[in-house]
ZAZASE-867821 format. One record per atom (N, C-alpha, C): residue number from 1; residue in three letters; atom name; x, y, z. Coordinates in Angstrom, 2 decimals, padded with zeros to 5 digits. Layout:
! ZAZASE-867821
[NUM, 'ALA', 'CA', [X, Y, Z]]
...
//
This chain:
! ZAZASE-867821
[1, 'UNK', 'N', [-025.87, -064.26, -060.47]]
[1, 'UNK', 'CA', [-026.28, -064.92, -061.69]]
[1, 'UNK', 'C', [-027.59, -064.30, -062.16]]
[2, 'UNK', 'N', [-027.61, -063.85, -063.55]]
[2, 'UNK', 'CA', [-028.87, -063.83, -064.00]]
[2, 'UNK', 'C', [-030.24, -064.07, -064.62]]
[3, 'UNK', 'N', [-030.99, -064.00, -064.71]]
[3, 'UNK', 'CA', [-032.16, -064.97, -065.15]]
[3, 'UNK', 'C', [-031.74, -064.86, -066.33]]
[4, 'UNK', 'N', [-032.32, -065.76, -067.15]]
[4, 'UNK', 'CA', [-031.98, -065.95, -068.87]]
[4, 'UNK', 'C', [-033.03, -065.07, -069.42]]
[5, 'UNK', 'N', [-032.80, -064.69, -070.84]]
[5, 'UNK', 'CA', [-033.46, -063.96, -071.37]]
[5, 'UNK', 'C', [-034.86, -064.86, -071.51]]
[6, 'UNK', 'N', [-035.02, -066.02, -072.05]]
[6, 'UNK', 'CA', [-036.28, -067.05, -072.00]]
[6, 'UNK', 'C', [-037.01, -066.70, -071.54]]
[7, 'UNK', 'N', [-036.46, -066.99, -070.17]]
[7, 'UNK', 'CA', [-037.47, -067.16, -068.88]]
[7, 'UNK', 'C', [-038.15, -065.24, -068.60]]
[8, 'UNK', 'N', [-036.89, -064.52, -068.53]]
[8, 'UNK', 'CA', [-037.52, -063.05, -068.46]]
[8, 'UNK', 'C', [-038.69, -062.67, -069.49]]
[9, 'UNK', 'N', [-038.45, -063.84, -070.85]]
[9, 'UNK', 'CA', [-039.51, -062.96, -071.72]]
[9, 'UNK', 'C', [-041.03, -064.06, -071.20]]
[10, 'UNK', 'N', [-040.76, -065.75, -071.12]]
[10, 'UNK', 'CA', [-042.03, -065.79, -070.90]]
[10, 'UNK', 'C', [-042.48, -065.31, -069.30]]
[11, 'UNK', 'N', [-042.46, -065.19, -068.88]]
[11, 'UNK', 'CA', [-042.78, -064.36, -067.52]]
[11, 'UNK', 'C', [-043.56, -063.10, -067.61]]
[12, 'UNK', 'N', [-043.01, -062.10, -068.59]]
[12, 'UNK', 'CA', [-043.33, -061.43, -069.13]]
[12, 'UNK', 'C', [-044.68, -061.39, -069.72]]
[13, 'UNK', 'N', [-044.57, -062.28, -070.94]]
[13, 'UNK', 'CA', [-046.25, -062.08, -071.26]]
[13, 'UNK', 'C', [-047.12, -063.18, -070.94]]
[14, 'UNK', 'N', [-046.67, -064.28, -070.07]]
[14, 'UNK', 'CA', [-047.05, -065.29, -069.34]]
[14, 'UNK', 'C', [-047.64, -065.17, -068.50]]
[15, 'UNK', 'N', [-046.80, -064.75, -067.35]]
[15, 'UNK', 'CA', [-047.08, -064.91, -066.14]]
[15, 'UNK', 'C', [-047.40, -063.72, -065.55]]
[16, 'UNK', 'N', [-048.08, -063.75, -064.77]]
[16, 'UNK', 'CA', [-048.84, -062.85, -063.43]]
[16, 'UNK', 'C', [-048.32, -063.30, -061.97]]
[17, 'UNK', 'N', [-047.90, -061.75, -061.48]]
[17, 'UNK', 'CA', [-047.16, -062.08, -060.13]]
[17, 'UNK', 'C', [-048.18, -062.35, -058.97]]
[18, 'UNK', 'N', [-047.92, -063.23, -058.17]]
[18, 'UNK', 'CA', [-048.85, -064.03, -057.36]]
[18, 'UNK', 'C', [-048.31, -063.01, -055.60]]
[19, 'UNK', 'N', [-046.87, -062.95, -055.43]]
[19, 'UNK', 'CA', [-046.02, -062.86, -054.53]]
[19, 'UNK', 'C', [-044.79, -062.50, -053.85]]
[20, 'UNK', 'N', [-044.53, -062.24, -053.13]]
[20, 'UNK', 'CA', [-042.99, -062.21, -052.86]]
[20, 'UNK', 'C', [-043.11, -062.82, -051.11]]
[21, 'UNK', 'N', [-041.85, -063.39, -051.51]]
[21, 'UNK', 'CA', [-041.64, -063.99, -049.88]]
[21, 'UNK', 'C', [-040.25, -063.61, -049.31]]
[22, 'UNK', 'N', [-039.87, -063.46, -047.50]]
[22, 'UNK', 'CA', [-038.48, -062.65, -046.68]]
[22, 'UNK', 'C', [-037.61, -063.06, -047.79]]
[23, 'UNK', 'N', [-037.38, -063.75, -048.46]]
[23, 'UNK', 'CA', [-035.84, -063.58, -049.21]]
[23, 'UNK', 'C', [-036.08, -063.01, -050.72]]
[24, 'UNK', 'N', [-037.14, -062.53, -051.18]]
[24, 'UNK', 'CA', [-036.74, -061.27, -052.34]]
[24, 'UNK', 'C', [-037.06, -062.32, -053.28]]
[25, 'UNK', 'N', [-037.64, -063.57, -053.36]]
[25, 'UNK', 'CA', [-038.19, -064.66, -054.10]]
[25, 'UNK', 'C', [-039.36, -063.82, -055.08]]
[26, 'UNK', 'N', [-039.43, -064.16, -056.21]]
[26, 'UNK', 'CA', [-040.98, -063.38, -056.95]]
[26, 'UNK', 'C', [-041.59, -064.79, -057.43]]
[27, 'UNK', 'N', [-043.24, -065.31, -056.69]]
[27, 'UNK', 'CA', [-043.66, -065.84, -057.35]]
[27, 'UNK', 'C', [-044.61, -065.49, -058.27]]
[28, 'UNK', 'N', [-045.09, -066.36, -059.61]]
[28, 'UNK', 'CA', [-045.88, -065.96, -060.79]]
[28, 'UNK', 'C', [-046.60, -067.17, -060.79]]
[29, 'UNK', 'N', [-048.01, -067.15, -061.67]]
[29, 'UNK', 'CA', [-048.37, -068.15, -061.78]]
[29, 'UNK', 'C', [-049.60, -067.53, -063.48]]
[30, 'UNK', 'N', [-049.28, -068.98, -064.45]]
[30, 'UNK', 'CA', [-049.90, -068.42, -065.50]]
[30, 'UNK', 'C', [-051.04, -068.01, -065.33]]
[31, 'UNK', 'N', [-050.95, -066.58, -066.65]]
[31, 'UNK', 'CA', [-052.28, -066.32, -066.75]]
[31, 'UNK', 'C', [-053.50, -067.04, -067.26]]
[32, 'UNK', 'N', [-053.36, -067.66, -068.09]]
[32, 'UNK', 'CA', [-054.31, -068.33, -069.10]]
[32, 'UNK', 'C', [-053.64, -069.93, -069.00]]
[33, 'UNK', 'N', [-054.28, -070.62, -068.83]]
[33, 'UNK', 'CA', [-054.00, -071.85, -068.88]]
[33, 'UNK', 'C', [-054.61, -072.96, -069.75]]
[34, 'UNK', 'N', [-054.16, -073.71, -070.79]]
[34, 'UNK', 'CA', [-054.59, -074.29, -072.10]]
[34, 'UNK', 'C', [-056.17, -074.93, -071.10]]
[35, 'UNK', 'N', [-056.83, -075.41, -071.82]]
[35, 'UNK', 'CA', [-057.63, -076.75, -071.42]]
[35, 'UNK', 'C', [-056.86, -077.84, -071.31]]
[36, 'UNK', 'N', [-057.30, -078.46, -070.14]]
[36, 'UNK', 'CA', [-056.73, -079.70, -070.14]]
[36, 'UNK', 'C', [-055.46, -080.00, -069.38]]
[37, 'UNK', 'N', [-054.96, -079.01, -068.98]]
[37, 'UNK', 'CA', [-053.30, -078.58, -068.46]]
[37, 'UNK', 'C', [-053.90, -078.06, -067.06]]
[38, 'UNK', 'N', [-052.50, -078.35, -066.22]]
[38, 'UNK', 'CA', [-052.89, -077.99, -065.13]]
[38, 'UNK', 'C', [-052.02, -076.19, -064.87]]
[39, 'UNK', 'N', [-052.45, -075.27, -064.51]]
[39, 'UNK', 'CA', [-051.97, -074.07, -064.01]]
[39, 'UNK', 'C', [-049.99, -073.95, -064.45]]
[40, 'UNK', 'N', [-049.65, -073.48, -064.44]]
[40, 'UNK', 'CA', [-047.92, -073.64, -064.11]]
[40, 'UNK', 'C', [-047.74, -072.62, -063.14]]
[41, 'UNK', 'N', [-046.90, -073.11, -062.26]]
[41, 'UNK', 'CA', [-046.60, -071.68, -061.19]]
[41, 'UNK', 'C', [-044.93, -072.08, -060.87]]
[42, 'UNK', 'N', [-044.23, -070.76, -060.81]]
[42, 'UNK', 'CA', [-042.96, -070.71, -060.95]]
[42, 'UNK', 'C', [-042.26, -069.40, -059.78]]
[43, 'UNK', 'N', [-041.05, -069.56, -059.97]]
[43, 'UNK', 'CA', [-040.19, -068.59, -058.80]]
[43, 'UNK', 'C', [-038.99, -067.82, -059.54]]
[44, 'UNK', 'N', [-039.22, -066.70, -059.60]]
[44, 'UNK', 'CA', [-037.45, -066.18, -059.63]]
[44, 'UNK', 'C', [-037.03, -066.12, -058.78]]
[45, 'UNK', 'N', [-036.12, -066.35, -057.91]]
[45, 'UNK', 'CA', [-035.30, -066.56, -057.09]]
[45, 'UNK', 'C', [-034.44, -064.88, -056.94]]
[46, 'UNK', 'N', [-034.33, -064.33, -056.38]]
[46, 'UNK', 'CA', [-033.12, -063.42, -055.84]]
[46, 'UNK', 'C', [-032.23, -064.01, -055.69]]
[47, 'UNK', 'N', [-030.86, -063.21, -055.91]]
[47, 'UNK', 'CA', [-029.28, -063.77, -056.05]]
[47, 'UNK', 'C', [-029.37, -065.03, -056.70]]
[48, 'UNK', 'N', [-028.62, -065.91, -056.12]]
[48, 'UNK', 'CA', [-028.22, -067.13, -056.62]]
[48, 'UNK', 'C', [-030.04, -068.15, -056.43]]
[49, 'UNK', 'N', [-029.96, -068.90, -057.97]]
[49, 'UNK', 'CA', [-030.98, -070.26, -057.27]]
[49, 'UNK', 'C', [-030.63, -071.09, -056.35]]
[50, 'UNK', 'N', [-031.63, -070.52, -055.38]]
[50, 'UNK', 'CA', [-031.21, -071.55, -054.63]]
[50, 'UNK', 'C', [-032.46, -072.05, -054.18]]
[51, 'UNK', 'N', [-032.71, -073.73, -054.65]]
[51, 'UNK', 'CA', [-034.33, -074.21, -054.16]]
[51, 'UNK', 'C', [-034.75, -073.95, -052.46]]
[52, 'UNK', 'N', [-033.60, -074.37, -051.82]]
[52, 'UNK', 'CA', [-033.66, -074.84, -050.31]]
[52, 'UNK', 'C', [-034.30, -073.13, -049.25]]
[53, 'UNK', 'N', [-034.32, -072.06, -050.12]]
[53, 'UNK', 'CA', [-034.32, -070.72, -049.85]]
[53, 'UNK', 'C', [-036.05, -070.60, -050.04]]
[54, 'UNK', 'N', [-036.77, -071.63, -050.54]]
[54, 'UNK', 'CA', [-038.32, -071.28, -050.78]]
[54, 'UNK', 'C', [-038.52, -071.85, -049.63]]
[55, 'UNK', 'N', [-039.86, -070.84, -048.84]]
[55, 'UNK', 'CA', [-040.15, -070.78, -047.31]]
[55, 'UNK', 'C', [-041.67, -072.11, -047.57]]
[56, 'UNK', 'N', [-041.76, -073.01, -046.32]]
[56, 'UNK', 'CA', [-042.69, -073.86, -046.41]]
[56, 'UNK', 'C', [-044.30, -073.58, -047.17]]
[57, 'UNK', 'N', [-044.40, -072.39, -046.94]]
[57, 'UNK', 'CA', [-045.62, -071.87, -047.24]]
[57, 'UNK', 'C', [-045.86, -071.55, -048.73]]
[58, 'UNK', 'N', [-044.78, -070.76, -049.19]]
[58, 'UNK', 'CA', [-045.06, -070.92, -050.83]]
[58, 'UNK', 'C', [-044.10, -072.26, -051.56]]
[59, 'UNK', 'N', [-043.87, -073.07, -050.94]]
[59, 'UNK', 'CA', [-043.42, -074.83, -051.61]]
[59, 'UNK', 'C', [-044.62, -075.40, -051.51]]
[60, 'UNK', 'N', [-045.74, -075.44, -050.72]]
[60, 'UNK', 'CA', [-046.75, -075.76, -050.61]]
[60, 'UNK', 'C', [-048.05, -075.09, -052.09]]
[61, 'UNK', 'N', [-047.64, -073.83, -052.07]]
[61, 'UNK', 'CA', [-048.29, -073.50, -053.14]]
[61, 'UNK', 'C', [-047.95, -073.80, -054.40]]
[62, 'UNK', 'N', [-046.30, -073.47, -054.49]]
[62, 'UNK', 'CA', [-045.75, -074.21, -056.25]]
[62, 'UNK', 'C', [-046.33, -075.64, -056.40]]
[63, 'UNK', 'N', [-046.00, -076.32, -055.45]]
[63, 'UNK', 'CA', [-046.56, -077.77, -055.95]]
[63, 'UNK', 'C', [-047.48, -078.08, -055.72]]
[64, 'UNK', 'N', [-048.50, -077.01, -056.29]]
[64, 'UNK', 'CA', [-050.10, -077.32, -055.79]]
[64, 'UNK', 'C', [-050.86, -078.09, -054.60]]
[65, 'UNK', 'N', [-050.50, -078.25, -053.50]]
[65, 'UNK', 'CA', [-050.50, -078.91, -052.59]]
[65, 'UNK', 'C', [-051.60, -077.39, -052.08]]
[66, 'UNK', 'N', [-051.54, -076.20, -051.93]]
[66, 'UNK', 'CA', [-052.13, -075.53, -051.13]]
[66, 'UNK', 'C', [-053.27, -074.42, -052.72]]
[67, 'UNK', 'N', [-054.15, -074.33, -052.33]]
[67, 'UNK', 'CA', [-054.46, -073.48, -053.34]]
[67, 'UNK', 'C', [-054.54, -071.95, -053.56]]
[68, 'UNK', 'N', [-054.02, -071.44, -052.47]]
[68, 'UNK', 'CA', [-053.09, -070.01, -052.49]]
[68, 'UNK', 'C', [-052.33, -070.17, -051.13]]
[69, 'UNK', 'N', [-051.04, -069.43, -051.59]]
[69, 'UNK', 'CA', [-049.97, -069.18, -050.34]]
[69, 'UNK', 'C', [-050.81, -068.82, -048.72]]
[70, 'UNK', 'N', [-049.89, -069.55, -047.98]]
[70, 'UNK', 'CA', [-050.39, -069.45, -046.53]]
[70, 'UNK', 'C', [-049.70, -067.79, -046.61]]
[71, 'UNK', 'N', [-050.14, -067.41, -045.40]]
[71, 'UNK', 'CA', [-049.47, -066.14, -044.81]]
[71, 'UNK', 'C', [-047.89, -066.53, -044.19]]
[72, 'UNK', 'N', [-047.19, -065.57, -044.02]]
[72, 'UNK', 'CA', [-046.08, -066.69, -043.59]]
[72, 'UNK', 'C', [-046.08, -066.62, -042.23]]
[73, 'UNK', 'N', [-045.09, -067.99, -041.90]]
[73, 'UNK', 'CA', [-045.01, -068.41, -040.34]]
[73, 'UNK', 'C', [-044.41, -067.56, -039.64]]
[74, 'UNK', 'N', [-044.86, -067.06, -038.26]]
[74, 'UNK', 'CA', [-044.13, -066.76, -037.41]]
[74, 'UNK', 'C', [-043.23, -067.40, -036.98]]
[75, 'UNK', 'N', [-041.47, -066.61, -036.82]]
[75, 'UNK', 'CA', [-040.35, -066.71, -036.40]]
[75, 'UNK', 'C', [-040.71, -067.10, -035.12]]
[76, 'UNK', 'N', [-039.94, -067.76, -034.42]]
[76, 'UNK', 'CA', [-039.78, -068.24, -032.57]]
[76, 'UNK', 'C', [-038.55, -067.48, -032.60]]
[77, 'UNK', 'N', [-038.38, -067.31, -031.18]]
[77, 'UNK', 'CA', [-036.98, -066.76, -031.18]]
[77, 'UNK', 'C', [-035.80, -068.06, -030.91]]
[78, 'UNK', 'N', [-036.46, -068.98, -031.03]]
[78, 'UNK', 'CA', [-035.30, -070.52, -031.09]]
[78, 'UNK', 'C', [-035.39, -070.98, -032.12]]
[79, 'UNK', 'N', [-035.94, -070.51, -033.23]]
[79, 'UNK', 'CA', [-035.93, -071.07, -034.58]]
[79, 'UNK', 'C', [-034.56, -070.23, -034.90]]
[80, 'UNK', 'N', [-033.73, -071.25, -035.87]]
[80, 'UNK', 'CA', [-032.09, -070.55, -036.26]]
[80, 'UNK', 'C', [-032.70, -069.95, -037.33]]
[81, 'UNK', 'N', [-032.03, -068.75, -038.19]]
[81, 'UNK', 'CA', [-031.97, -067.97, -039.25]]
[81, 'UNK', 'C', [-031.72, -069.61, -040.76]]
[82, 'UNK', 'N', [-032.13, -069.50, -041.58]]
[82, 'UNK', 'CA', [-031.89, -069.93, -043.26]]
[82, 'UNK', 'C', [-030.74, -070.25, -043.20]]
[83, 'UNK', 'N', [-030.67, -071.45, -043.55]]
[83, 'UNK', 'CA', [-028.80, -071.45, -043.94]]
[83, 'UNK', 'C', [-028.97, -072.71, -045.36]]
[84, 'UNK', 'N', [-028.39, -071.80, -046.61]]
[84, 'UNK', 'CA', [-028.17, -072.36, -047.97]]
[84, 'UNK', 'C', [-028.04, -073.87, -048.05]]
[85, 'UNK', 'N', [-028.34, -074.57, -048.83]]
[85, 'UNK', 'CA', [-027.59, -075.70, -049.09]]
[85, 'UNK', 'C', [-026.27, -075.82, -049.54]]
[86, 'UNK', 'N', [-025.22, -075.83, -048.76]]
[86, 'UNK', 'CA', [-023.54, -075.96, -049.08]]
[86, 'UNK', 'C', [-023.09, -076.91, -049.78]]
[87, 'UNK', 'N', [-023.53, -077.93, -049.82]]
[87, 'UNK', 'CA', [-023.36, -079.80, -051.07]]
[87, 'UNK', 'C', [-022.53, -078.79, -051.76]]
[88, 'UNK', 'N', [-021.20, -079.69, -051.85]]
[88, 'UNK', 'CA', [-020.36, -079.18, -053.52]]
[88, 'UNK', 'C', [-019.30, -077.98, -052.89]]
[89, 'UNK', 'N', [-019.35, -077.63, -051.35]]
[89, 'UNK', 'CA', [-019.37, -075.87, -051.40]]
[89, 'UNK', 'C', [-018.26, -076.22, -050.48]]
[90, 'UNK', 'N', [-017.23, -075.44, -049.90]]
[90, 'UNK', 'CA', [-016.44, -075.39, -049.14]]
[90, 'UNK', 'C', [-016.68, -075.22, -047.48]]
[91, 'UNK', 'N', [-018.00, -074.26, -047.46]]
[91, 'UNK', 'CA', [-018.77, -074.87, -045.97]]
[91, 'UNK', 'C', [-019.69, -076.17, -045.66]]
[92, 'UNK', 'N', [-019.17, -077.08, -046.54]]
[92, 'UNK', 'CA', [-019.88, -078.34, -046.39]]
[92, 'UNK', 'C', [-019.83, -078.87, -045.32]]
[93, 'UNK', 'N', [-020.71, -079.88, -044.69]]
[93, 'UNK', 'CA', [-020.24, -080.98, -043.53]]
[93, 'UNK', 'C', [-019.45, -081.82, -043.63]]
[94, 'UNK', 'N', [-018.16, -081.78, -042.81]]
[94, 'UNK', 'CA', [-017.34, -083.23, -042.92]]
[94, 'UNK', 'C', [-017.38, -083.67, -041.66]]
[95, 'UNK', 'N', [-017.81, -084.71, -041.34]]
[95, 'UNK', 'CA', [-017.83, -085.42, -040.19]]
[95, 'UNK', 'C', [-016.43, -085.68, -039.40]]
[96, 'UNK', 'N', [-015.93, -085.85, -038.48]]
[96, 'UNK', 'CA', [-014.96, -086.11, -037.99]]
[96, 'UNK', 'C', [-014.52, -087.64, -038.36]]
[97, 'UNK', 'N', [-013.23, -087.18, -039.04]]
[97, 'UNK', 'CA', [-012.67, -088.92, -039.83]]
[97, 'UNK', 'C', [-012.50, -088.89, -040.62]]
[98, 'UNK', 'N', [-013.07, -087.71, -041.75]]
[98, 'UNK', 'CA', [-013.46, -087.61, -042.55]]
[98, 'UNK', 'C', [-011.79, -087.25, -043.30]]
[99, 'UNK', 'N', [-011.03, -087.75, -044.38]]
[99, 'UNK', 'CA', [-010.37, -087.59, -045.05]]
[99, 'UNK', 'C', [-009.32, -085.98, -045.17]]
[100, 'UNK', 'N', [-010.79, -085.18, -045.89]]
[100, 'UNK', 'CA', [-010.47, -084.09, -045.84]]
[100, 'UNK', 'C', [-010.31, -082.75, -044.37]]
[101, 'UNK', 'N', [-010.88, -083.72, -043.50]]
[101, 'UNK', 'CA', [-010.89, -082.76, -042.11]]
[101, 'UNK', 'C', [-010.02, -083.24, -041.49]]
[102, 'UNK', 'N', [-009.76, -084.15, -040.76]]
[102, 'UNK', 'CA', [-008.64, -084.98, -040.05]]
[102, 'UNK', 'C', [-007.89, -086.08, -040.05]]
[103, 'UNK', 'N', [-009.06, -086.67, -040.38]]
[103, 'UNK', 'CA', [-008.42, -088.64, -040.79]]
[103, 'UNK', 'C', [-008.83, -089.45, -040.13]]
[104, 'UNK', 'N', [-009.01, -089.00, -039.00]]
[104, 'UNK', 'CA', [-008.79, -089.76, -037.53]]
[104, 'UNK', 'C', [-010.06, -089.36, -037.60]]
[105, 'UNK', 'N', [-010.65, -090.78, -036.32]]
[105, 'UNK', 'CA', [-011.57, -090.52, -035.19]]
[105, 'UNK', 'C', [-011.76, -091.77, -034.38]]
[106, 'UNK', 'N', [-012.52, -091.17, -033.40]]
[106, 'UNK', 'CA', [-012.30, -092.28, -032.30]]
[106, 'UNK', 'C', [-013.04, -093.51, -032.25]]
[107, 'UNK', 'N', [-012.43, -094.39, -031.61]]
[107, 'UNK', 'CA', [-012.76, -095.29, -031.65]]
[107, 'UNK', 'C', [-014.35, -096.10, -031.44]]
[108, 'UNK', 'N', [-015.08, -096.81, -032.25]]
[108, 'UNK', 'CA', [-016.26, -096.97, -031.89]]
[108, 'UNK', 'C', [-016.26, -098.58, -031.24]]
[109, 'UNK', 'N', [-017.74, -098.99, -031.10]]
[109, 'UNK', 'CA', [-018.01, -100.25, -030.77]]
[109, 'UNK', 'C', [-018.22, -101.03, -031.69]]
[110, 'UNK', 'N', [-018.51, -100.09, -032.58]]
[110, 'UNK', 'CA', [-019.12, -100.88, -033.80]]
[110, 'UNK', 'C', [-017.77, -101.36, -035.23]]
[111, 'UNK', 'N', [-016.63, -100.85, -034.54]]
[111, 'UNK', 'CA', [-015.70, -100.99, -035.39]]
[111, 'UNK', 'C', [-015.09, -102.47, -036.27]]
[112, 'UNK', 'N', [-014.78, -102.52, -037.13]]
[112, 'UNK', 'CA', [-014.32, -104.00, -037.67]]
[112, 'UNK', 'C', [-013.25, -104.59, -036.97]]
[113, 'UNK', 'N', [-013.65, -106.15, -036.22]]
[113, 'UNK', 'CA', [-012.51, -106.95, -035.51]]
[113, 'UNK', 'C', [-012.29, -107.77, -036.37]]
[114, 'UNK', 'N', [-011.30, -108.06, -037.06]]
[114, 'UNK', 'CA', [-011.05, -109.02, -037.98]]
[114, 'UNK', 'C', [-011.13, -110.51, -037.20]]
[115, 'UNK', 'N', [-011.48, -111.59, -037.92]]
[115, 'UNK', 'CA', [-011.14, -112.89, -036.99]]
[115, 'UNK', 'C', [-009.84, -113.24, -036.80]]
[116, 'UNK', 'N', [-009.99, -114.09, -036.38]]
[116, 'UNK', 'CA', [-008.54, -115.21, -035.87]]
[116, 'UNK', 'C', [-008.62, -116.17, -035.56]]
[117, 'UNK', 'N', [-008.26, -117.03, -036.31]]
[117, 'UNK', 'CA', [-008.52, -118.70, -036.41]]
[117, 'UNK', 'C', [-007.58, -119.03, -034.86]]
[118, 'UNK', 'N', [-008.03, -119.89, -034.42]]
[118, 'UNK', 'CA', [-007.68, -120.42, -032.96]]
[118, 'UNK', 'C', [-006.89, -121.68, -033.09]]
//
């Protein structure tokens, strides 16, 4: 998908590049800012938008929470790799029971006992 022409033009004579972060993200943040207004700072995204793909360190900076980007975090080697937000997507989560995965599942404790008058 591609950025819209809009956004490519104000960026353009708007914005000033602040960044890039591991996934090919470009952040900007305005040059000139009215009186009275607070800064605007923004992301093009590489490939598809995808919000869940901005790394803790520059989410901290878009929403002014930090007043320039941290450096980024060191990887652990038990930290898993990025994985997209799927909602809507065919690698979604279906829980077991779940309609579209099986139907079934096992039995709980917490299950509904209907009464029965005595």
């Amino acid at each position: 998908m591609s950025i819209p022409i809009g956004t490519r033009l104000f960026t353009l004579f708007r914005g000033r590049k602040v960044g890039t972060d591991e996934f090919g993200n470009v952040y900007y943040e305005q040059r000139r800012t009215p009186k009275g207004e607070r800064q605007r700072r923004w992301v093009l995204y590489r490939g598809v938008a995808e919000p869940s793909k901005v790394p803790p360190h520059w989410h901290g900076w878009l929403h002014h929470t930090l007043p320039a980007p941290l450096p980024a975090i060191k990887q652990y080697r038990w930290q898993k790799e990025h994985l997209p937000n799927l909602t809507g997507t065919q690698g979604r989560h279906l829980p077991a029971g779940h309609i579209e995965k099986t139907g079934a599942r096992a039995k709980s404790s917490a299950d509904y006992q209907p009464w029965t008058p005595q």
